[in-house]
C-alpha positions, -999 to +999 in steps of 0.1 A: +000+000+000+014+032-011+001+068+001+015+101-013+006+136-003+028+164-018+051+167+007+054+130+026+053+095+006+045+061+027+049+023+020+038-007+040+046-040+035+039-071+058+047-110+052+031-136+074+054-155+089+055-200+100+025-195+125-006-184+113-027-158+114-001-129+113-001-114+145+018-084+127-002-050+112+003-018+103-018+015+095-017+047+079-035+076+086-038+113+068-054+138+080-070+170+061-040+189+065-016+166+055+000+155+089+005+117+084+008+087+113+018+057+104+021+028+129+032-009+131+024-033+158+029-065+172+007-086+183+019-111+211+013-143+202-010-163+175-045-163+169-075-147+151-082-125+178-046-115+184-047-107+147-074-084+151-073-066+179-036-059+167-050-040+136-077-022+157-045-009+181-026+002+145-059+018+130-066+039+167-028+045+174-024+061+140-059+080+139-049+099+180-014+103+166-018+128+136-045+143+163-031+145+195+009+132+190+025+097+194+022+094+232-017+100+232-023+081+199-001+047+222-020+065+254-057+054+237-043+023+219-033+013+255-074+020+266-083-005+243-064-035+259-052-026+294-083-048+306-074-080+312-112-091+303-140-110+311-136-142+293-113-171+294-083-159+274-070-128+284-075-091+265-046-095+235-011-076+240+012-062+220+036-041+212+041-011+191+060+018+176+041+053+163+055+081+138+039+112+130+051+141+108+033+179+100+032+199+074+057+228+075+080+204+104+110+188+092+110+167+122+097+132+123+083+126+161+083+092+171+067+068+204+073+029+209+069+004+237+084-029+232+108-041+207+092-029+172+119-003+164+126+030+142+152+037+118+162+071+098+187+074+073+215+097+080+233+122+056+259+100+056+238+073+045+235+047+074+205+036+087+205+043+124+180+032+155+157+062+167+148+035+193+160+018+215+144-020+224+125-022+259+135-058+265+152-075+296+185-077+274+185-037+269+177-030+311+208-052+314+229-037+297+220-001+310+223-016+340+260-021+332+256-055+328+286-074+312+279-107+311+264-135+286+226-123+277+210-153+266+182-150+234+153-153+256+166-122+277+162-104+241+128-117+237+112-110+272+097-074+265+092-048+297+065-027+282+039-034+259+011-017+250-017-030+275+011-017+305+022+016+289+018+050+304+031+085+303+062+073+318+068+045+296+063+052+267+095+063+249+098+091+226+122+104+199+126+130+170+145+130+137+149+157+111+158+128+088+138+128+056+134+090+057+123+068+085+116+033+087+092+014+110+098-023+113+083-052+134+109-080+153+104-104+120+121-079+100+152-064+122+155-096+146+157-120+110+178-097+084+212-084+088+215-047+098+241-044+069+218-058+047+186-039+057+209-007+053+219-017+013+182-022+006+174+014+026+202+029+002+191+013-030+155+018-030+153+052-008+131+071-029+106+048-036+087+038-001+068+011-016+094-006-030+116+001+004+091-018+023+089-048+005+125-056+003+128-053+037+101-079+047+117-099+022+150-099+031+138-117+064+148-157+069+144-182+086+159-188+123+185-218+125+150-237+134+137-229+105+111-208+116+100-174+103+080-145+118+055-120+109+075-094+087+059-059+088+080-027+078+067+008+070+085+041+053+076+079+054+096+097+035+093+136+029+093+140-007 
């Protein structure tokens, strides 16, 4: 899906991964004056309902966001699952990252919780994190921990969406004219050099940018692939 207004140009791209349905979505959202949130999320775990109630936080994060800003566009997504439920299975979880750019603002202003991440290209053309993972392995090592961190310490996320507040929820800015939002599938399963050449080679054309990037994803050394999801503003 490709939207273009005359001064910002999106992609998003998503590939389900080995378990099925994709817990993965994304969402863009434009409002009348042009300011443009885009969002992807994660949904923990496997299921149809994970599925959508994922989407539904993307289409509500994104719809706040170019209202209100990131941290009251992840502020309402967290309304709609910070109830654990009445049922048997608890209220779906996830986790998320928001971007949201203006008309007349260079900047790109992003919010996350968990490990979905945010890149911008630099002048000196590397792709570089805007965020920074809120995972057991990242409290660790801020922690000045030097020791071993194992692959589950990576994968045990802090904050997710259902659990976020105004104090949790992290925020960051770039005046970079392209920004990329991935999901785990697509960071956690491609090599940052190789996300990088495919950042450099198809930087003006978002579309195209997000698709290579949730294909460049493999398989773990089990064999197993995850949801892919990527999305790209660009300011034209």
């Amino acid at each position: 899906m490709t939207t273009e207004r005359t001064y910002v140009m999106t992609g998003v791209a998503t590939r389900e991964g080995s378990a099925e349905p994709s817990a993965d979505a994304a969402a863009v959202h434009i409002l009348a004056d042009g300011t443009t949130a885009a969002a992807v999320v994660d949904g923990i775990g496997h299921s149809t309902r994970i599925a959508a109630v994922a989407q539904l936080v993307a289409d509500v994060a994104v719809r706040m966001s170019a209202r209100r800003g990131g941290l009251a566009g992840m502020l309402t997504a967290t309304e709609l699952v910070a109830d654990p439920g009445a049922g048997e299975e608890p209220e779906p979880d996830a986790v998320a990252v928001v971007a949201v750019t203006e008309p007349g603002d260079d900047r790109i202003r992003i919010a996350w919780v968990g490990d979905c991440r945010a890149y911008s290209l630099t002048p000196d053309k590397r792709l570089q994190p805007c965020t920074v993972d809120h995972n057991l392995a990242e409290q660790l090592e801020m922690c000045g921990y030097a020791g071993e961190v194992t692959s589950r310490a990576s994968q045990w996320v802090r904050t997710t969406v259902a659990t976020a507040a105004v104090a949790t929820v992290a925020e960051a800015w770039t005046d970079a004219p392209l920004v990329v939002l991935t999901s785990d599938g697509v960071h956690d399963q491609a090599p940052h050099d190789v996300l990088e050449a495919l950042v450099l080679q198809h930087q003006h054309d978002p579309q195209a940018l997000a698709e290579a990037l949730v294909a460049a994803s493999e398989a773990n050394p089990e064999g197993v692939r995850d949801d892919a999801t990527a999305v790209v503003i660009r300011h034209a």
